[in-house]
C-alpha positions in Angstrom: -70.1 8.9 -118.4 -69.5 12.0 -116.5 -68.1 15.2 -117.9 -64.7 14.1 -115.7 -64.3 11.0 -117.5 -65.3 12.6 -121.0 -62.4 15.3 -120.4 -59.7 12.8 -119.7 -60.2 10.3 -122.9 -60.0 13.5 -124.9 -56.4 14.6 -123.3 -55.5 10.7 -123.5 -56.2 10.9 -127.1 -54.7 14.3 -128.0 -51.3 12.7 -126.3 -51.5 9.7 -128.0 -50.2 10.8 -131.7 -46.9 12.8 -130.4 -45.9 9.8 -128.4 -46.4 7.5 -131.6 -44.2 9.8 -133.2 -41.4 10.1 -130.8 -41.5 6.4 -130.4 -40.8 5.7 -134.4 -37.7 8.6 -134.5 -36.4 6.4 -131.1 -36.9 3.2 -132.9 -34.9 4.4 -136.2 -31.9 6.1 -134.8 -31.8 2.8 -132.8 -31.7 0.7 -136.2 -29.0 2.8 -137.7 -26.3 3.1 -134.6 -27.1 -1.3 -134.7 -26.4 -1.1 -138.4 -23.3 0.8 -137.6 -22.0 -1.6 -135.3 -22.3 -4.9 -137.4 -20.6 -3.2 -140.3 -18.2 -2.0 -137.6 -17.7 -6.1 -136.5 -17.8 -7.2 -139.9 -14.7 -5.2 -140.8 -12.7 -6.1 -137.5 -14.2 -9.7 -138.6 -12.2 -9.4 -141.6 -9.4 -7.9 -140.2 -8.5 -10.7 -138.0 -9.2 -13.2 -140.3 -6.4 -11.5 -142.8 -4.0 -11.0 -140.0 -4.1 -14.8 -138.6 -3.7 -15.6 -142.6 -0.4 -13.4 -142.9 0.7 -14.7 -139.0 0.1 -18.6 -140.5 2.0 -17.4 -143.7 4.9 -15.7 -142.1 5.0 -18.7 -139.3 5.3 -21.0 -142.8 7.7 -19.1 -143.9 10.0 -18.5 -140.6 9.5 -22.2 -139.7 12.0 -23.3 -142.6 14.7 -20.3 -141.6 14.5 -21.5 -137.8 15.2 -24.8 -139.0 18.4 -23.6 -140.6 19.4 -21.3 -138.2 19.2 -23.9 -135.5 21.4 -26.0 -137.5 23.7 -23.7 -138.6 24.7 -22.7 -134.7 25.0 -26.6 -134.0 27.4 -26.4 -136.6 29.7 -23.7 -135.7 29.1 -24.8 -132.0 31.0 -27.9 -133.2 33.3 -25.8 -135.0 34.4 -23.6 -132.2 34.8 -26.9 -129.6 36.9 -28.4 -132.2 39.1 -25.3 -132.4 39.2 -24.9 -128.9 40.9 -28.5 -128.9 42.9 -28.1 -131.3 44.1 -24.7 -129.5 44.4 -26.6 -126.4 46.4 -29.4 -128.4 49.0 -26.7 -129.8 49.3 -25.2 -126.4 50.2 -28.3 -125.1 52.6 -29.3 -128.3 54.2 -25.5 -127.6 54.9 -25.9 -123.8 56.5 -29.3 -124.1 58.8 -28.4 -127.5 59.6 -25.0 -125.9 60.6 -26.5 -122.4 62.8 -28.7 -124.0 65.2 -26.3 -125.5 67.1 -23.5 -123.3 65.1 -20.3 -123.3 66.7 -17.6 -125.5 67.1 -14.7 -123.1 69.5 -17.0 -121.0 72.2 -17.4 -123.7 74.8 -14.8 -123.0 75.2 -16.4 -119.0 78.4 -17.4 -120.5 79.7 -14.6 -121.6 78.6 -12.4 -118.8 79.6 -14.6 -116.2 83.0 -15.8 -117.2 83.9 -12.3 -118.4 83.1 -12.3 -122.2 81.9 -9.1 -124.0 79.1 -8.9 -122.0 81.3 -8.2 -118.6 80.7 -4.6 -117.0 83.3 -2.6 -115.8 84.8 -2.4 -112.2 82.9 -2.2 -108.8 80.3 -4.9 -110.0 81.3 -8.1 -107.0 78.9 -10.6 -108.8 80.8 -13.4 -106.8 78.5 -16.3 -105.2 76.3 -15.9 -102.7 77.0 -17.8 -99.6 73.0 -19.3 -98.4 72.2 -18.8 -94.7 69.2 -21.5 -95.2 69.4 -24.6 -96.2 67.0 -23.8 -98.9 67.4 -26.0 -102.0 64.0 -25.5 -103.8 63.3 -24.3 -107.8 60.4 -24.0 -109.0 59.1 -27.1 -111.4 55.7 -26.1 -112.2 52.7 -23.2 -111.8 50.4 -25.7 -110.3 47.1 -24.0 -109.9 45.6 -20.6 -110.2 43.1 -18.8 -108.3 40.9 -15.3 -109.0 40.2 -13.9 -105.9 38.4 -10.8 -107.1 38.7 -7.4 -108.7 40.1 -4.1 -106.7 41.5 -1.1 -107.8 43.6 0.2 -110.8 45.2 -2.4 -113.4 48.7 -1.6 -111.6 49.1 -2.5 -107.7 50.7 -4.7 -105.2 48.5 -7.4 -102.6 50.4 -9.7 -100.2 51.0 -11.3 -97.0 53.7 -10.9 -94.5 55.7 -13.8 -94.8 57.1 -13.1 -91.1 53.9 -11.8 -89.5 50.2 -12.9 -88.9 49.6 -15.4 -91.1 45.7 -14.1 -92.4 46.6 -10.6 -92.8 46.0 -9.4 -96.3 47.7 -5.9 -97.4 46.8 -3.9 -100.6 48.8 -1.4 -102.2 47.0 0.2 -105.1 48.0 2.5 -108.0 51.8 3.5 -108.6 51.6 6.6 -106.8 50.2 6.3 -103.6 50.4 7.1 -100.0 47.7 4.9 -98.6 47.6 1.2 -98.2 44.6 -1.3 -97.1 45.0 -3.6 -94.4 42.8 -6.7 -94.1 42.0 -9.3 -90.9 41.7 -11.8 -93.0 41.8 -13.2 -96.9 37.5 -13.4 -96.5 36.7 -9.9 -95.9 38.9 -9.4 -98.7 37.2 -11.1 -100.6 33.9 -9.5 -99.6 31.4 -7.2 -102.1 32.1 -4.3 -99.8 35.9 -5.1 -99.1 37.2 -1.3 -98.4 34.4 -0.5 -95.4 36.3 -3.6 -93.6 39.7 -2.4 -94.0 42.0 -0.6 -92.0 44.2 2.2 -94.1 47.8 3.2 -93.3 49.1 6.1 -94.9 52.3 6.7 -95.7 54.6 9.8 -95.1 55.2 9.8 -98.8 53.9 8.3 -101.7 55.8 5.2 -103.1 57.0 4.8 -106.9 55.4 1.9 -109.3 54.5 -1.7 -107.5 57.9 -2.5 -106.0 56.4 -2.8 -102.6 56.9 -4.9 -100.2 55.5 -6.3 -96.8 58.5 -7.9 -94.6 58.4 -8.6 -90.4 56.3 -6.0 -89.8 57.8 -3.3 -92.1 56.7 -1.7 -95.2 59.8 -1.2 -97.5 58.9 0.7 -100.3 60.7 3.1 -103.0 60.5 7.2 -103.0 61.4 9.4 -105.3 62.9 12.5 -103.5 62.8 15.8 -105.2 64.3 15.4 -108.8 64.3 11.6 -108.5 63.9 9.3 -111.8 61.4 11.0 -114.2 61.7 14.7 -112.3 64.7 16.0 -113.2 67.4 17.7 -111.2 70.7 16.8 -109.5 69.0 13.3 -108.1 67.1 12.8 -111.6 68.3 8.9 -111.2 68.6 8.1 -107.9 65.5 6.3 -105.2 65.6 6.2 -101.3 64.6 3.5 -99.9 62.1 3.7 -96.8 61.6 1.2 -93.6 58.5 2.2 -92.6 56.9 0.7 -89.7 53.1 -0.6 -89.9 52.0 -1.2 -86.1 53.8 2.5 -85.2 53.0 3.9 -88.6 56.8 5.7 -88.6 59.9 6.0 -90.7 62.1 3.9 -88.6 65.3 4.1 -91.8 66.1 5.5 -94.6 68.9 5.0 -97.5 69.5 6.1 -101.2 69.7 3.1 -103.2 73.4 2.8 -104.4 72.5 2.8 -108.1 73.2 5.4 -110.9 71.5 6.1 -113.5 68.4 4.0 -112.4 65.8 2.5 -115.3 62.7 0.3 -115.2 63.9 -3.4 -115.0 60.9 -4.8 -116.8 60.2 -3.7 -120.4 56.1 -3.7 -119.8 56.7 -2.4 -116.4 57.7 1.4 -117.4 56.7 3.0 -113.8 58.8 0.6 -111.7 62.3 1.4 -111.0 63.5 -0.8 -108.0 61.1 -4.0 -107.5 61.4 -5.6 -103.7 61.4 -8.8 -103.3 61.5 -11.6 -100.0 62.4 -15.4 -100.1 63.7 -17.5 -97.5 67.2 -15.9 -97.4 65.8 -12.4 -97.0 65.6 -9.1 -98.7 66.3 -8.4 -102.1 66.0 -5.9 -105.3 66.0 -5.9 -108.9 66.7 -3.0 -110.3 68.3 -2.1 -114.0 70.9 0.8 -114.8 71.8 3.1 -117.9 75.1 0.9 -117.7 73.8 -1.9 -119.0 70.3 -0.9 -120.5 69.9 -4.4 -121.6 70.1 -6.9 -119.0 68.5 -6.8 -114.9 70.7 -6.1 -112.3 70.5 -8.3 -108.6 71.1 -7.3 -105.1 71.1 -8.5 -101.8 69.5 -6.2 -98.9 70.1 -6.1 -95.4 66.5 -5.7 -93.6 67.7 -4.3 -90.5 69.8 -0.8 -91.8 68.9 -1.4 -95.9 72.3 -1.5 -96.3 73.3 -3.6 -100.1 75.5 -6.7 -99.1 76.0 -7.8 -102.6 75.0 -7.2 -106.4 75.2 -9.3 -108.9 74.7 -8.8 -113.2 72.0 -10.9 -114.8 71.8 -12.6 -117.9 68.1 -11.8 -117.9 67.1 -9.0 -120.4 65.0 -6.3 -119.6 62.9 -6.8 -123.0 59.6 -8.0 -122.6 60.5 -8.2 -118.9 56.9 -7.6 -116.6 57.7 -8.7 -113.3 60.3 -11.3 -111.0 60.7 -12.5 -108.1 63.4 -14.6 -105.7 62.9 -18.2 -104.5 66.0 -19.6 -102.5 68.2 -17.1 -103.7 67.3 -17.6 -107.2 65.9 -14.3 -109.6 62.6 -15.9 -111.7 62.2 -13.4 -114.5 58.4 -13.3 -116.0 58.0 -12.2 -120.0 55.6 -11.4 -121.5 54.1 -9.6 -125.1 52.4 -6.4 -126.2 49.5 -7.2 -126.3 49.1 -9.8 -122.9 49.1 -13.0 -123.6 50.5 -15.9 -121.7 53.4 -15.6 -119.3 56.3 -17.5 -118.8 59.4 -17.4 -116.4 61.5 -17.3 -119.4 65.3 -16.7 -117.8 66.2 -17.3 -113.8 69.8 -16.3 -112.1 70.8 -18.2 -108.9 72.7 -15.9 -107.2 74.8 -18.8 -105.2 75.5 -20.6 -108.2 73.5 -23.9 -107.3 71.0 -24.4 -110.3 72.2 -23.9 -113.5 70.1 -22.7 -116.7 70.4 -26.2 -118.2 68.4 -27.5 -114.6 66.2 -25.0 -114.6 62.2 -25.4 -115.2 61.0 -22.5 -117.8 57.3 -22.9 -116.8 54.4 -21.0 -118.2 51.6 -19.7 -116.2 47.6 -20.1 -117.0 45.4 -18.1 -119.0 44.3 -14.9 -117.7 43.2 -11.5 -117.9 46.2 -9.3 -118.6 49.8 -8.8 -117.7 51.6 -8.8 -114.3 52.1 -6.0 -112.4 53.5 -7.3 -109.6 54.1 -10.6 -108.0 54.9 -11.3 -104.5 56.1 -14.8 -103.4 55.8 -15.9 -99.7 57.9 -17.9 -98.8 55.6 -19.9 -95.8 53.0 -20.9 -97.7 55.0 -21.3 -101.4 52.6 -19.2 -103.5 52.8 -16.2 -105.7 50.4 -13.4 -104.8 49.7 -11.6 -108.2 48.3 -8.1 -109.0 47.1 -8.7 -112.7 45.4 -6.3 -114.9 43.0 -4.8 -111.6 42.6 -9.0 -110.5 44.1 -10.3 -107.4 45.3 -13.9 -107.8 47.3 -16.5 -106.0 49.2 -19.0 -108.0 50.4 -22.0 -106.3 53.9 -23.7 -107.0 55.3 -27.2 -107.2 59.0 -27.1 -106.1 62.1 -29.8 -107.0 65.2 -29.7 -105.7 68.1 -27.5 -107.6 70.2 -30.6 -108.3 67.1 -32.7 -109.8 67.0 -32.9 -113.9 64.1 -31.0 -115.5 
């Protein structure tokens, strides 16, 4: 063996006992962190294994309430469709007993038609109105009722011209407006995105509560001038009426309404003073006075110069009163409560004398969302376009002749 060779064993063999060393500190601190780690599993080990024991017992224990729960909703589930039948039952039982007696309202026609206490003084005509139709139709029942959507305020007018296009839809929100909608057609109406597809007309001034009205092409609607109803002044309780023309957007007439001392008509409907109104004989307005703060009041419009052919006194009270309308020359007067709740044409006045109170159908109109505040009948298709709480509806009618029994 060469000196070489002889140096290299010894440096192999002076390494030899440091690496021993460093190997038996690797191996140790190796042991421990392993050591670690099982206790480390054997605590998440147990762990688990007590929280699947307290899952199984709370499961055991939730199983049972479930049970009950589930059994207790079938119940009142029953409960409430038993209710709602009986509900349904009583409505029923309530219509039929109520439309067999007279309605209240309409017991003083007597008296206030054949001159009793409730007779005003002079310059009331309330004689018959002669028909220029030979309309004979009354109403016999609210047929069907149909949500079109939601627009606006809780208080506005929608409608049709009962003389014009026959898709045109117009919308007159809020009670104090100057600006009215104008749709093609009932669908874009009825579309998400309704206003970006409708046309606005604005009006030289702003109209008074939902009295509105859409009629050949004219927009006849109430103003209060300076120191009209509600502002004080000289004309604190007088309106003008306006003609204003939709295709030319102008005033074409003008006229104070020939009523003193002008009130709301309808009870619920405190921001309404004169309430237009179309049928098949025309134009007409109910209105109320200070005169008789009890009962509605009746006239009969001339279109052309808004001249008032004749007036007439109602039996109908004003109490509880939310909205009317005319159908063949006969006032249907709506009542309702505070708070809504179902509505019913609870007194009607034929202004020519034809149906009597005793012939007359008192019908009640379907569930809904709130109270009127406004209806519009048009006279061409024989439907009631409704403003109701912010929801457009159309309710459609069922006519009988005047001289046919209820």
């Amino acid at each position: 063996m060469g000196p070489c060779t002889a140096l290299l064993v010894l440096l192999l063999l002076s390494w030899a006992g440091p690496l021993q060393g460093q190997q038996h500190h690797l191996m140790e601190y190796m042991e421990r962190r392993l050591a670690a780690l099982e206790e480390r599993l054997a605590q998440c080990q147990d762990q688990s294994s007590r929280h699947a024991a307290e899952l199984r017992d709370f499961k055991n224990k939730m199983l049972p309430l479930l049970e009950v729960a589930e059994k207790e909703r079938e119940t009142l589930r029953t409960e409430a469709d038993t209710i709602a039948g009986r509900v349904d039952r009583l409505e029923r039982e309530v219509d039929y007993l109520e439309t067999q007696n007279p309605a209240l309202p309409c017991v003083e026609v007597d008296e206030k038609v054949t001159g009793g206490p409730g007779t005003k003084g002079k310059g009331r005509r309330n004689e018959k109105y002669d028909m220029v139709t030979d309309c004979g139709y009354t109403i016999s029942q609210v047929r069907s009722m149909k949500i079109l959507k939601r627009f606006g305020g809780p208080a506005g007018l929608w409608t049709k011209d009962p003389l014009g296009p026959t898709e045109k839809i117009f919308v007159l929100d809020g009670t104090q407006n100057d600006t009215a909608f104008v749709f093609p057609r009932l669908r874009d109406f009825t579309l998400a995105m309704a206003a970006r597809k409708a046309s606005r007309i604005r009006v030289p001034f702003p109209w008074v509560g939902t009295g509105q009205l859409v009629y050949g092409g004219f927009l006849y609607y109430a103003r209060r001038p300076p120191g009209g109803p509600g502002g004080g002044g000289d004309l604190e309780t007088t309106l003008q009426l306006i003609k204003f023309h939709l295709a030319n957007r102008t005033v074409v007439d003008s006229s104070v309404f020939p009523a003193e001392g002008l009130i709301p008509p309808y009870g619920l409907t405190s921001d309404t003073y004169i309430d237009l109104a179309a049928d098949e004989e025309g134009l007409w307005a109910v209105y109320a006075t200070r005169e008789d703060d009890r009962h509605l009041c009746l006239a009969k419009l001339d279109p052309q110069t808004l001249d008032t052919e004749q007036q007439w006194d109602t039996p109908c009270p004003r109490e509880n009163a939310e909205a009317a309308f005319v159908i063949c020359g006969t006032l249907y007067v709506v009542y309702n409560t505070r708070p809504a709740s179902r509505a019913r044409v609870q007194c009607s006045f034929d202004a020519s004398g034809t149906l009597t109170p005793e012939r007359a159908a008192l019908p009640y109109f379907p569930r809904r969302y709130g109270a009127h505040a406004s209806l519009r009948y048009n006279p061409r298709e024989r439907q009631l376009y409704a403003w109701d709480d912010g929801y457009q509806i159309v309710y459609k009618l069922e006519m009988r002749k005047k001289e046919e029994e209820v």
